[in-house]
C-alpha distance (Angstrom), angle and dihedral (degrees) to the residues before:
residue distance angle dihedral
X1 . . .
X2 3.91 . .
X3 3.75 125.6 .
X4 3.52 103.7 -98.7
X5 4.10 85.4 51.8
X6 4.05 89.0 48.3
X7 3.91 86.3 52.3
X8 3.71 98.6 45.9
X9 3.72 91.1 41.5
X10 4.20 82.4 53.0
X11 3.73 91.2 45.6
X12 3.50 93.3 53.2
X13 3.70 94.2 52.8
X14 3.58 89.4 58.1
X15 3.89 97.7 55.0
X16 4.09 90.2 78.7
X17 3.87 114.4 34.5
X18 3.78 96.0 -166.4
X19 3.79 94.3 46.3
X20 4.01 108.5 138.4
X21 3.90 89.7 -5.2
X22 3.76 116.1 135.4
X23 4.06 117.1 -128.4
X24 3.52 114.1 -173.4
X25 3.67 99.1 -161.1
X26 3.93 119.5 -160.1
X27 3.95 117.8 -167.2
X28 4.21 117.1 -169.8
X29 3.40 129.3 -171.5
X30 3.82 115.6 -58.1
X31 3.82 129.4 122.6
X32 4.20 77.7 -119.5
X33 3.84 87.2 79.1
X34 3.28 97.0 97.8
X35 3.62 92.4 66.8
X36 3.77 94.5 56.3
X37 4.44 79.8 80.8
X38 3.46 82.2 72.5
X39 3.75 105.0 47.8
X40 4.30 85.6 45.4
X41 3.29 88.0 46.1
X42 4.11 104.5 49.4
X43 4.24 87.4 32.8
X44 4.44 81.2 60.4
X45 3.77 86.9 52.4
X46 4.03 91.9 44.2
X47 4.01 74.3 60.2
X48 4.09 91.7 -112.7
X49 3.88 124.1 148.7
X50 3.42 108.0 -122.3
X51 3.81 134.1 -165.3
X52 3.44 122.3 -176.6
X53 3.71 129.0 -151.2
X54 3.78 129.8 -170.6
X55 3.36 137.8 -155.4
X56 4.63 113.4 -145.9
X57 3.55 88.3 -96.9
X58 3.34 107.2 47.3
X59 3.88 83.8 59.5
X60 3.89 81.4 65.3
X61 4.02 95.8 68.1
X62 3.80 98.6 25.6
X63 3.96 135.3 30.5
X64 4.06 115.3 -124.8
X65 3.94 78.8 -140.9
X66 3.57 95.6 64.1
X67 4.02 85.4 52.5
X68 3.55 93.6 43.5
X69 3.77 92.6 64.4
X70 3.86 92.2 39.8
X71 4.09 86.0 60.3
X72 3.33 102.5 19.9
X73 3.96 90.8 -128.0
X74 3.52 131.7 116.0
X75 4.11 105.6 -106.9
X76 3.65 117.3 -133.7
X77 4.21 120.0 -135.9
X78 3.88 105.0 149.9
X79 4.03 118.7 39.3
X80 3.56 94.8 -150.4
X81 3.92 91.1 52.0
X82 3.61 102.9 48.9
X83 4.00 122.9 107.6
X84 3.79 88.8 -127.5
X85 4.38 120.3 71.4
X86 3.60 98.8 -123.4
X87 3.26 102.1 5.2
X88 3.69 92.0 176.5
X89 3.72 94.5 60.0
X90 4.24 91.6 43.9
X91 3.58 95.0 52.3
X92 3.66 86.3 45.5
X93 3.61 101.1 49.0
X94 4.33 85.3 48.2
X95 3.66 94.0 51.1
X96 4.03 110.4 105.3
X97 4.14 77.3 -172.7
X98 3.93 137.8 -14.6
X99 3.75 128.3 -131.4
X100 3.74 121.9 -162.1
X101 3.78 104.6 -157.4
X102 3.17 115.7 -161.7
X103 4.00 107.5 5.2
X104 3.43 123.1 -169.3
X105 4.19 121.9 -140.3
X106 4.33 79.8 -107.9
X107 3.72 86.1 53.4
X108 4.18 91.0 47.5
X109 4.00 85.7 45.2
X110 3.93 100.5 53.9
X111 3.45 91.1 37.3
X112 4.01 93.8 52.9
X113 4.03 91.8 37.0
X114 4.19 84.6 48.2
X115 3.85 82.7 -115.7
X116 4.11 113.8 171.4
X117 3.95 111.1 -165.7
X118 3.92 96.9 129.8
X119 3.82 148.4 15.0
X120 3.71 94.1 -80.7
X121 3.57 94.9 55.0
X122 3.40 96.3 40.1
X123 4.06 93.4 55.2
X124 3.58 91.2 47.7
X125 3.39 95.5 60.9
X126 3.44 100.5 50.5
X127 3.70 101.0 45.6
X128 3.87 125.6 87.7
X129 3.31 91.6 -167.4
X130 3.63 124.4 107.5
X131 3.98 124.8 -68.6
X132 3.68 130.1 -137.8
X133 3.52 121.6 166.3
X134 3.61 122.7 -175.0
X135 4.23 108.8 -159.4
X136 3.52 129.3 -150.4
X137 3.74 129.4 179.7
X138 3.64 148.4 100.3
X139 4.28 114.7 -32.7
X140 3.97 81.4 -124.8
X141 3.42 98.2 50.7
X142 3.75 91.8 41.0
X143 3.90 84.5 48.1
X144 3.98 91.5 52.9
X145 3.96 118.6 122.2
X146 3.85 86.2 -134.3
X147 4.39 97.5 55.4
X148 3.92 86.0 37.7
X149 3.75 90.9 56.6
X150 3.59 95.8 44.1
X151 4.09 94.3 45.7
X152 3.95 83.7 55.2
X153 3.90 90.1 52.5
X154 3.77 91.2 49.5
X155 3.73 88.4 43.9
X156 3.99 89.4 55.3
X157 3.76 91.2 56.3
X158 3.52 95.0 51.3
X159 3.93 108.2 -97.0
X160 3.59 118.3 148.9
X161 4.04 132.3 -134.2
X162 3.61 131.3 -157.0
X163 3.83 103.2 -172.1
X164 3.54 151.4 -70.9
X165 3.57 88.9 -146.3
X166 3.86 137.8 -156.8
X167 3.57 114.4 -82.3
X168 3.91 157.3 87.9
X169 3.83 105.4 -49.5
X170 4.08 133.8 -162.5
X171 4.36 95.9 -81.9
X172 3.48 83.1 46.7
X173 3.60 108.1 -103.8
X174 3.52 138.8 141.7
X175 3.78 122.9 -128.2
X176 4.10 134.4 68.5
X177 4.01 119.4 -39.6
X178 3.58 91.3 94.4
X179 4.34 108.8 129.4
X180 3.77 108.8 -125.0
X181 3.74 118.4 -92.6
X182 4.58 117.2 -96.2
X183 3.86 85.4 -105.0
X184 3.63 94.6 46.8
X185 3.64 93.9 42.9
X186 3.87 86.2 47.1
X187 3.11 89.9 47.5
X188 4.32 104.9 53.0
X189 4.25 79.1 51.5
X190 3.39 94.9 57.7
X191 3.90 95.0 41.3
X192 3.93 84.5 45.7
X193 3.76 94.0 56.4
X194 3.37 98.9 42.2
X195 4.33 87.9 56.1
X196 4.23 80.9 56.1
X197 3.78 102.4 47.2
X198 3.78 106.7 7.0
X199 4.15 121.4 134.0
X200 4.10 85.2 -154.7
X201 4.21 93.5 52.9
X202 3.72 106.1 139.2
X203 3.94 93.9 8.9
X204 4.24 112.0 120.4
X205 3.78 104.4 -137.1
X206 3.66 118.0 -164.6
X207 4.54 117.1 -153.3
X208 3.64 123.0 -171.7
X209 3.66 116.3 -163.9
X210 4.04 148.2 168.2
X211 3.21 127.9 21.2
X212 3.73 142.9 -59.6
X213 4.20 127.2 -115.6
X214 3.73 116.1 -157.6
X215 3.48 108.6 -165.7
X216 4.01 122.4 -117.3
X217 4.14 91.7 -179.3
X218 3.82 123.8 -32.3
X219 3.51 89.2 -75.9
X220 4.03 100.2 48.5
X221 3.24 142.3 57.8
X222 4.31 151.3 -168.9
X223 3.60 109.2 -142.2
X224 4.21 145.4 114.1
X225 3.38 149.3 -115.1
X226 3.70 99.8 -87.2
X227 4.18 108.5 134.5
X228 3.76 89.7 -177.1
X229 3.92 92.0 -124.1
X230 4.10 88.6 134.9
X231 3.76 94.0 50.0
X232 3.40 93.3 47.3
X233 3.94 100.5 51.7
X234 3.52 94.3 44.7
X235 4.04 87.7 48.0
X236 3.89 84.6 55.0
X237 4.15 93.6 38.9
X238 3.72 77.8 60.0
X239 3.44 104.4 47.8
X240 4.07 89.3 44.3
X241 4.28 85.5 60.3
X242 3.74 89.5 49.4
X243 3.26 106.3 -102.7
X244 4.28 123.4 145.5
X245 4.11 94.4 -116.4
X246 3.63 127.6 -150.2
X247 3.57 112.9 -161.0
X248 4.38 105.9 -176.3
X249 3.57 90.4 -169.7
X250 3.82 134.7 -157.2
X251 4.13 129.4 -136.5
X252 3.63 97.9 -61.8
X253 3.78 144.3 144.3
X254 3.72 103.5 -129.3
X255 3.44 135.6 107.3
X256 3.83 127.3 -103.7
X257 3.67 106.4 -116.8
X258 3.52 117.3 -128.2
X259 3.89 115.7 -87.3
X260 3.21 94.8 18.3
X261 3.81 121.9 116.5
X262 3.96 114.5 -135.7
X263 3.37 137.0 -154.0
X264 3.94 124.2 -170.9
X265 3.62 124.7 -151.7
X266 3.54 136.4 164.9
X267 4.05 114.7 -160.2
X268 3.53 137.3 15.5
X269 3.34 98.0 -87.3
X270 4.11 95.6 53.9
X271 3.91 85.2 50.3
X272 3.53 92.6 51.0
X273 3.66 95.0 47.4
X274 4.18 88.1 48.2
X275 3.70 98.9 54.2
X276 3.36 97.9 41.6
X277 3.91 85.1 57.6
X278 4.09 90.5 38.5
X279 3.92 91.9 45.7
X280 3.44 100.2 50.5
X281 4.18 92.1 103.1
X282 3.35 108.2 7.6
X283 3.87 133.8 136.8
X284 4.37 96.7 -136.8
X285 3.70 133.8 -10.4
X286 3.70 118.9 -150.1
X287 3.54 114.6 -163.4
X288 3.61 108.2 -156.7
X289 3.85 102.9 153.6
X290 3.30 134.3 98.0
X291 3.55 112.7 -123.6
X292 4.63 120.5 -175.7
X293 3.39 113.8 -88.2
X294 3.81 85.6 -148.0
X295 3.46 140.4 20.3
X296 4.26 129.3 -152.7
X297 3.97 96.7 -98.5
X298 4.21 92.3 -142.5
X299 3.98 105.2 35.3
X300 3.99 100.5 -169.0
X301 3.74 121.7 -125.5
X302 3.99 100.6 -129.8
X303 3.86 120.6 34.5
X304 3.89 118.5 -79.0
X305 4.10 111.2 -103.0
X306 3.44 117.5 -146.5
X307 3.55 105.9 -126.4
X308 3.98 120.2 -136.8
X309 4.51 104.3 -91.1
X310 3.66 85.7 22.3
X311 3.69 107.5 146.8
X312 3.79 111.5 158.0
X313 4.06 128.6 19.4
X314 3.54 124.5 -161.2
X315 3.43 127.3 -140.3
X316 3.99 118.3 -169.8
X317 3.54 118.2 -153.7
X318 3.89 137.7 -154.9
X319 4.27 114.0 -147.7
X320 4.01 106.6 -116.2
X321 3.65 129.2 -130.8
X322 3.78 115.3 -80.7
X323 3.86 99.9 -115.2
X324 4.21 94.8 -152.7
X325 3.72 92.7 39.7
X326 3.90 86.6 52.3
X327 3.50 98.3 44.0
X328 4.40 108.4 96.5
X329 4.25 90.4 -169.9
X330 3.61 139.0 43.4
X331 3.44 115.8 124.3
X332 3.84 105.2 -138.9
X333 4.02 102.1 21.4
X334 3.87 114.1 -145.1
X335 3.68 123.7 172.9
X336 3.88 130.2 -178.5
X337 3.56 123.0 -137.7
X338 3.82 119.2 -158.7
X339 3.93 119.7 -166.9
X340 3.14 144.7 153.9
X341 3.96 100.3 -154.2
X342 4.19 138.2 26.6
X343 4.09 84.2 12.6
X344 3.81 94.7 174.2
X345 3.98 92.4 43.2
X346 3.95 95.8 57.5
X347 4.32 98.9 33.3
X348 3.92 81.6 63.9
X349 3.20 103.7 42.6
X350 4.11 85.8 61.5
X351 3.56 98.2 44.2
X352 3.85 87.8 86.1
X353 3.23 101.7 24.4
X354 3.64 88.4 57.0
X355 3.92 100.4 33.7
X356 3.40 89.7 -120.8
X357 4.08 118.6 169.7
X358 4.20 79.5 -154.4
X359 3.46 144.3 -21.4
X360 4.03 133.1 -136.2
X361 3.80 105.4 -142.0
X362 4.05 122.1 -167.6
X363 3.74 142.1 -172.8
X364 4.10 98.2 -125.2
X365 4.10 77.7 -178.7
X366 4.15 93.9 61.5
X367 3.90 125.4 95.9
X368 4.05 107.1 -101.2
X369 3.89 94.2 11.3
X370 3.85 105.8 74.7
X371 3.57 135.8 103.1
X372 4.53 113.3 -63.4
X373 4.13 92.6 19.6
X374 3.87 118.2 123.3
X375 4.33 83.7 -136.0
X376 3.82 136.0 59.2
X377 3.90 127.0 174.2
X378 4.22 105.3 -144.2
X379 3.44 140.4 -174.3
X380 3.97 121.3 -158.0
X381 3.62 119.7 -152.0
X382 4.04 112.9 -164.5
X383 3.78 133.7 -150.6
X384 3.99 84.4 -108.7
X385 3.70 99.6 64.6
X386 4.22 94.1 -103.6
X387 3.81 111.1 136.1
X388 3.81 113.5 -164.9
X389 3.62 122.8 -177.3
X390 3.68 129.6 -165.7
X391 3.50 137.0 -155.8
X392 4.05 122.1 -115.1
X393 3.55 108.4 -67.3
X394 3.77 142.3 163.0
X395 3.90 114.6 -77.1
X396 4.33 83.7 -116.1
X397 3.54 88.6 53.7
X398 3.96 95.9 50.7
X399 3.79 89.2 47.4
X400 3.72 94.5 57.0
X401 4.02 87.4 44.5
X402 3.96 87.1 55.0
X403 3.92 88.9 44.8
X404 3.82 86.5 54.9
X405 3.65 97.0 63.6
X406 3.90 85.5 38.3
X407 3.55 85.3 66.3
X408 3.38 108.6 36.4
X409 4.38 78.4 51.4
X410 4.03 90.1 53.7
């Protein structure tokens, strides 16, 4: 196999983080276990193994038929009935991690009194691998002195949460007892396994993403196209290699991924201000937004009338600080570059302008690659010389391939 095979064969590896992982996925009692079809369902199409066990009352709310043909495995409820001799310890021993989704304050109690009295139990306790539990109950019950203490003594052992979260729950109250959300479920696993077998454990990884607004009035703004999709999958590349992330984000309309600590700014001069605070120990800062190149030098106080014959207005405009070339730390220094035309020409003339270890240049002009797509096809020119350039890939899989050199750099 030749180099550029090896590397596309890694690349492709990357694309799906779950792919030929084994979830063990236990579901308790709750009127929430409905929604564990979904989180079987999307951790299948992440290209996991999942087996499901069950305890008697989760039967009650949700069929193991229904997720048997979600994973295509047979789901395991009684011990003594299942195909497999000890099916508690197999599906333990298989697990690379086990998710209880929902669990109930009797399913945080036997597991944090080492209590045994169904298949959930039974496979936590023989596992060593790792332990998220996702609860779901009543805020009061949540609330209770006895399911506090026993989260903390789960907590001490090493088990993970992901929730309850804030929100309207089955009585019809308001407050926390929600279960956490498929992606953020998804999410907490991914961060979880990273924290095990991640190359960037322990490593402080600062992401810049979006755009920024400069404002004309209150009303008006200078800005870009910049969604912050590429920030925001190499944030969560990050995070899934164990790495504390950063993300100083831009005005955009995505959600913060779980683990991930976020920072929202507005102009140039808030990002500035936020990375030189985020940056001031960290192990690599990737710059991946897309900050104005200038900003209106007089922004007015009330929105701008148009006046009656009005035809043109003019707006003068002052050139901002370059964030990268401000910056004094970093660690590994990577900058994007996002053109349209002579894309190798301007990426390196910034790499020394901008003290950049590399930079990830892009066609914002090309079919798949532009700003809002879930794809982009780079090439990343280093401070050595070497050009490499990749084929069109998912914005996940780019971030890991920028991580990779970000390693290699460390």
């Amino acid at each position: 196999m030749t180099a550029d095979s090896n590397r596309q064969s890694a690349i492709g590896n990357r694309q799906s983080p779950l792919a030929g992982r084994r979830i063990a996925l236990g579901i308790t009692g709750s009127i929430a276990a409905y929604k564990a079809a979904d989180l079987a369902s999307k951790l299948r199409q992440a290209g996991a193994e999942v087996e499901v066990v069950m305890t008697p009352a989760a039967t009650q709310f949700i069929t193991p038929l229904t997720l048997q043909s979600l994973t295509g495995r047979a789901v395991v409820v009684d011990m003594f009935a299942a195909a497999e001799a000890e099916a508690h310890v197999e599906v333990a021993r298989r697990a690379d991690a086990f998710v209880i989704a929902p669990a109930t304050a009797d399913c945080l109690a036997n597991l944090a009194h080492g209590q045994t009295p169904d298949m959930v139990t039974l496979t936590a306790l023989a596992t060593t691998a790792p332990l998220l539990v996702a609860p779901a109950m009543d805020n009061q019950m949540w609330e209770h002195a006895a399911t506090q203490a026993n989260v903390e003594t789960l907590r001490a052992r090493g088990v993970a949460f992901v929730g309850p979260m804030e929100g309207r729950l089955a009585t019809g109250r308001m407050g926390a007892g929600r279960v956490a959300e498929t992606p953020q479920i998804i999410g907490a696993l991914l961060a979880l396994l990273g924290q095990r077998t991640g190359d960037l454990v322990g490593r402080h990884v600062v992401v810049s993403a979006g755009p920024t607004l400069e404002p004309i009035d209150p009303v008006r703004y200078v800005g870009n196209r910049s969604t912050g999709r590429m920030g925001f999958a190499i944030a969560e590349a990050a995070r899934d290699r164990g790495a504390r992330v950063t993300l100083v984000a831009g005005p955009v309309a995505l959600e913060t991924p779980w683990g991930i600590t976020r920072v929202d700014v507005s102009t140039v001069a808030e990002m500035l201000a936020a990375l030189q605070q985020a940056t001031v120990a960290c192990d690599a800062l990737i710059m991946a937004a897309a900050p104005a190149d200038f900003r209106p030098s007089k922004p007015a106080d009330h929105k701008l009338k148009k006046g009656e014959g009005d035809e043109e207005m003019h707006v003068h405009l002052a050139k901002n600080p370059d964030i990268l070339a401000t910056l004094p730390a970093g660690g590994v220094r990577v900058g994007f570059a996002a053109e349209t035309r002579n894309l190798g020409d301007y990426a390196k003339a910034k790499l020394p302008a901008k003290r950049l270890h590399f930079i990830v240049a892009n066609d914002v002009s090309a079919a798949g690659s532009g700003f809002g797509t879930e794809t982009n096809q780079v090439t990343i020119f280093h401070d050595d010389g070497r050009v490499e350039e990749f084929p069109l890939l998912s914005k996940y899989a780019v971030g890991h391939a920028i991580l990779d050199r970000v390693v290699a750099r460390l």
